[in-house]
N, C-alpha and C positions, 0 to 999 in steps of 0.2 A: 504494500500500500504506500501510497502518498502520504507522509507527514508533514506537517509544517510548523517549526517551531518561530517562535517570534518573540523578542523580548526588548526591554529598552537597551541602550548603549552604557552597561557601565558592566562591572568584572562582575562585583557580586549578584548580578541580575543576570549574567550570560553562562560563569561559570559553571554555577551548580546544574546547568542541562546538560554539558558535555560529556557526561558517563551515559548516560540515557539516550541523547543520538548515538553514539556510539552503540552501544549496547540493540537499538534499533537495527544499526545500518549492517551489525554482525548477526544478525537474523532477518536479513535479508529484503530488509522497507527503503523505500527509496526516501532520504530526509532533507529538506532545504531549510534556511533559518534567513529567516529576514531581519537585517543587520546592518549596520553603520559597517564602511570600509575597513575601519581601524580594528575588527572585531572577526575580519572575514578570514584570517590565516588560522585563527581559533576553532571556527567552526568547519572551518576546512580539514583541518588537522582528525577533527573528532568523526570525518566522515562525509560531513552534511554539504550544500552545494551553497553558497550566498545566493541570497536572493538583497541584493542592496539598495537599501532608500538611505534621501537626507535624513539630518535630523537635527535639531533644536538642543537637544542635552549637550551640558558644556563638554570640554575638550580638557580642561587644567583645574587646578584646584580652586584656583583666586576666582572662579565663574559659581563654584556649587553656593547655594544660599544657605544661609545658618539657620534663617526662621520660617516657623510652619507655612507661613501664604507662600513664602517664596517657591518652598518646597512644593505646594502643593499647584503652582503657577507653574512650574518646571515639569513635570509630569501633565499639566493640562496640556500646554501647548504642544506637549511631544505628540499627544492622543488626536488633535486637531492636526496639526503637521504632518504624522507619518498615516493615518487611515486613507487618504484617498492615494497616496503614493503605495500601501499595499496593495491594495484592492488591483491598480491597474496590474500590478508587477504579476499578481497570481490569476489575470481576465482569460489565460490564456492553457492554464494547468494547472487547475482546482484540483487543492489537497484533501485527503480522506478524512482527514482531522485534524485540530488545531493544539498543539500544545503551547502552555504561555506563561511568560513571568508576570510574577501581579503586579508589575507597571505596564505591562503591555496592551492599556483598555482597548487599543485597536482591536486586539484578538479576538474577544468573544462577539463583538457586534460583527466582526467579517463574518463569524461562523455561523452565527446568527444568521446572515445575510445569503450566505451560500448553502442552509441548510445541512451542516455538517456539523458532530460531535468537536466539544471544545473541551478540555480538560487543563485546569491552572499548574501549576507548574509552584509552588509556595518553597522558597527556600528560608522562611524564617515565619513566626509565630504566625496564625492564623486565627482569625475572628472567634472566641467562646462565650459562651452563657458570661452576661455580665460586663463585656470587657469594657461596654462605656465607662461603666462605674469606678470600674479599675481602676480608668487612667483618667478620673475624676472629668469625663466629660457631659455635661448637663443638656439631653437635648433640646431643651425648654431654651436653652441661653438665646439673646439674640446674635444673628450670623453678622460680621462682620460685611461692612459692602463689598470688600474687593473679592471676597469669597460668596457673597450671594451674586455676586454677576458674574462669577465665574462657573458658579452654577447653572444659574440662567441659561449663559450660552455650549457649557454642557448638554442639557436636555434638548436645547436647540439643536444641537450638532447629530446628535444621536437618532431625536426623531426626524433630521432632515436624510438619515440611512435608513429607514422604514422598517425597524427591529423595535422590536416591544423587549425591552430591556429596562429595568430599573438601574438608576445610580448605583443603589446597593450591589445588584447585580454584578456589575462589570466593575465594581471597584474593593467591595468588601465580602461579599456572599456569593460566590462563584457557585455552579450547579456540581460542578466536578471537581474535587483539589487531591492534588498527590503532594506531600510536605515532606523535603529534604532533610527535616528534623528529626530525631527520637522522639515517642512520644511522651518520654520523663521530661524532655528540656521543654515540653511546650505550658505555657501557662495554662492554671484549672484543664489540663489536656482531657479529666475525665470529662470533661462535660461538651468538650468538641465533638458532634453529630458525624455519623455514619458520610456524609456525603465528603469526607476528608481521611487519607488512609495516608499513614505517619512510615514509610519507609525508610528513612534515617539519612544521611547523608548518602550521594550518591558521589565517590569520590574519583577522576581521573588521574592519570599518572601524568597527562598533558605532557606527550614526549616530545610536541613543536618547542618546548621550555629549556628543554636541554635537561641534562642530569646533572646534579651537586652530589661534589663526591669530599665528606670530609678529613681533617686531614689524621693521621695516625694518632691514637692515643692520648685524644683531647675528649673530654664532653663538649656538646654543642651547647648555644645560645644563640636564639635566632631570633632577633628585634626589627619588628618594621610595624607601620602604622598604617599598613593597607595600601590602597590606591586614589585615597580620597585624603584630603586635610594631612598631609605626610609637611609641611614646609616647617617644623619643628626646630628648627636648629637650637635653639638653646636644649631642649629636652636632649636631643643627639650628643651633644655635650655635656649632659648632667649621666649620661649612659658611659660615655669612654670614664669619666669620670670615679663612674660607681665601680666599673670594670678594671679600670687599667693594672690594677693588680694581680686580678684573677687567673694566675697563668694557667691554669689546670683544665681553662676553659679555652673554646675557639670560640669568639664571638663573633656572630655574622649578622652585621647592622645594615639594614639597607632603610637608606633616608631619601629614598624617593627624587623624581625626574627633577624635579626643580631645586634643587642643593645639590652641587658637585661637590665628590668625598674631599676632596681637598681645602672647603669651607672648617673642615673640624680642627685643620691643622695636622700635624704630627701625630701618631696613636701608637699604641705598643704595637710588638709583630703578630701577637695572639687578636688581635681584633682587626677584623677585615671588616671593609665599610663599601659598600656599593650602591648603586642606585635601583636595583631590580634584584629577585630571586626566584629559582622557580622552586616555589615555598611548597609544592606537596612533595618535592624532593626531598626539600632540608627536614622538612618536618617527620620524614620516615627515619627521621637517625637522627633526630635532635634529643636533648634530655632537658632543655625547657625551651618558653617564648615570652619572651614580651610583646602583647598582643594589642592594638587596637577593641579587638571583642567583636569586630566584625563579624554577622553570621558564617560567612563562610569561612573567616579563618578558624572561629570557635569550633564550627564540626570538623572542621583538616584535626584540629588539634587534638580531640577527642577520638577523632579514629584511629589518631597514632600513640594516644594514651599518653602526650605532650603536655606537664603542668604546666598554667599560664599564668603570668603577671598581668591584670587587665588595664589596661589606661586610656578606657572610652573616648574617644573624640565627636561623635554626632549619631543621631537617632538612634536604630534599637542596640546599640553599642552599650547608652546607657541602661539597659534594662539587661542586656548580656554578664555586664563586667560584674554588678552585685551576685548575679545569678551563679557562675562559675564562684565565688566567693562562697554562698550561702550553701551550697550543693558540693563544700570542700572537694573542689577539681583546680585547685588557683590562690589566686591573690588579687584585691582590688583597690588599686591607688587610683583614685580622682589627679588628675594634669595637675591642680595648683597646690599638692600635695606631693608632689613628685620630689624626692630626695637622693644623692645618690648614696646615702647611708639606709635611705629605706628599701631602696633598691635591694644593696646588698644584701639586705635581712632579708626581704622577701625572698629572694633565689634560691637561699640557704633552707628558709622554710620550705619550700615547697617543693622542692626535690630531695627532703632527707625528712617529711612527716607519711610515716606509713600510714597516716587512716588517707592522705591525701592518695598515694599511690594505691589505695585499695579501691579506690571512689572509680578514678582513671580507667584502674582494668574493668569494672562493674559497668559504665558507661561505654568502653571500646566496645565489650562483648555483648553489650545492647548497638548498638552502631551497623556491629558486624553481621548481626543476625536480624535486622528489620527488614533485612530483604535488597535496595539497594535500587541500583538500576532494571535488574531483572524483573522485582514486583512491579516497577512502575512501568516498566515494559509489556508486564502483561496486561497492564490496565488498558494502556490504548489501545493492546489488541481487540482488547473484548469489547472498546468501544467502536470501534470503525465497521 
């Protein structure tokens, strides 16, 4: 069959599908991904064919927005910008079914449209019994204007593609959701509905990344702060800092495209500092991380049974870093809390407390047994 995967343009929205096309295109589906250029060697790698449109989501770090409208104005326009650029791109070779990241609103209204099974694609927490309350949101409040007219011309937009789709719908309450999570890490998970099946991370080897091979007779230490908000340079400094004495360690710092290593000055010969990693490498032979908390690096890190130091930088990062904390898999330093004498401590803790290494393995061996790419592979089968 025809698959079509589709997702916005950023790593944690694209990466977590590439064990699942993959794992599609070795059981023999033919898979395409409609995708930004800079995305296309990615899903090329994992199998699938580019299908490329423009898009509106920034390019560098100094464009992501810090506050919720911003956030939620950067996802609007992408849903307005990339839906009629899909639509024409597939007029010619409708897919059997639509698999999708939950920024990809384009997805379900094509599917909608062309009358074919849509199934979400969730790589991080999913809608449960209550969550307004949760995250103490009041429906009663009054809507903000720049967000009730962004509404407005949502509902516009949607009924001007002649799908009977609710907001809810295509934004929060999908009909179908396969979640790259365990279902221990997902909030109140007991009360998450049948229409969501919790197969855990679905992790690639991503061998277009190259392999890290480390070096003799070192424990690893592997610090980066994702792909998003990485422009840290003092934190990268309070790190060689906390480190430089650590010789028994190899630290492998990557501080991201826009700081060249040479910004840190001089570093010991045990700390390598770079601008990229291909981290489900390092992470298969590391013995800690200092993690952003990003969804996707938290489950890399949990599949490979990798304690974490969390140092949240934006969205559900904060609701990660306490979580790995409270669920002893970690340690949680808030950024304006960051020391390199707390550093050190944390390191110390968390790779020499055995109930933390017990959590580790209990978590991997839930990871490892939720099924993976192959559950969520049979899902679309049985949907098409």
């Amino acid at each position: 069959m025809h698959v079509a995967f589709m997702a916005v343009p950023a790593h944690g929205h694209v990466n977590p599908s590439l064990a699942l096309v993959a794992e599609l295109v070795r059981r023999g589906h033919r898979v395409t991904f409609a995708v930004r250029a800079d995305f296309a060697p990615a899903v090329s790698s994992a199998g699938a064919t580019p299908v490329l449109h423009d898009s509106t989501f920034p390019t560098t770090d100094s464009d992501w927005p810090d506050e919720e409208v911003g956030a939620q104005r950067l996802f609007h326009n992408e849903f307005l910008f990339v839906t009629p650029q899909v639509e024409v791109a597939y007029a010619q070779d409708r897919p059997d079914v639509v698999v999708y990241d939950i920024g990809a609103w384009h997805a379900p209204v094509l599917a909608e449209k062309w009358g074919i099974p849509a199934v979400q694609l969730s790589p991080t927490y999913v809608a449960f019994e209550g969550w307004r309350e949760e995250f103490g949101l009041d429906s009663n409040a009054p809507v903000k204007p720049e967000v009730a007219a962004m509404n407005d011309e949502f509902d516009a937009f949607v009924a001007s593609q002649g799908v009977n789709l609710s907001v809810d719908e295509i934004k929060h309450n999908p009909h179908r959701c396969i979640v790259t999570i365990p279902r221990s890490w997902q909030l109140r998970g007991e009360t998450v509905g049948p229409r969501y099946t919790f197969v855990g991370p679905c992790i690639d080897e991503r061998e277009h990344q190259g392999k890290w091979t480390p070096p003799a007779n070192k424990k690893v230490l592997l610090i980066s702060l994702g792909s998003a908000y990485t422009d840290r340079l003092d934190f990268y400094r309070t790190c060689v800092e906390a480190f430089a004495n650590a010789t028994d360690w190899h630290v492998l710092l990557s501080v991201g495209k826009y700081i060249e290593p040479a910004a840190l000055g001089p570093v010991p010969a045990h700390i390598e500092v770079v601008q990229w990693v291909p981290q489900v490498s390092v992470l298969a032979v590391a013995n800690a991380f200092i993690t952003h908390a990003g969804m996707g690096s938290t489950m890399e890190a949990l599949h490979f049974a990798v304690p974490m130091i969390a140092i949240p930088q934006g969205v559900d990062q904060f609701i990660n870093a306490p979580r790995i904390e409270a669920l002893g898999l970690g340690a949680h330093i808030p950024m304006a809390e960051v020391t390199a004498t707390r550093l050190t401590a944390e390191l110390h803790r968390v790779t020499t407390d055995p109930t933390i290494a017990a959590n580790l393995d209990r978590m991997r061996t839930e990871t490892h047994t939720a099924g993976g790419a192959p559950a969520a592979a049979d899902i679309i089968e049985s949907l098409a």
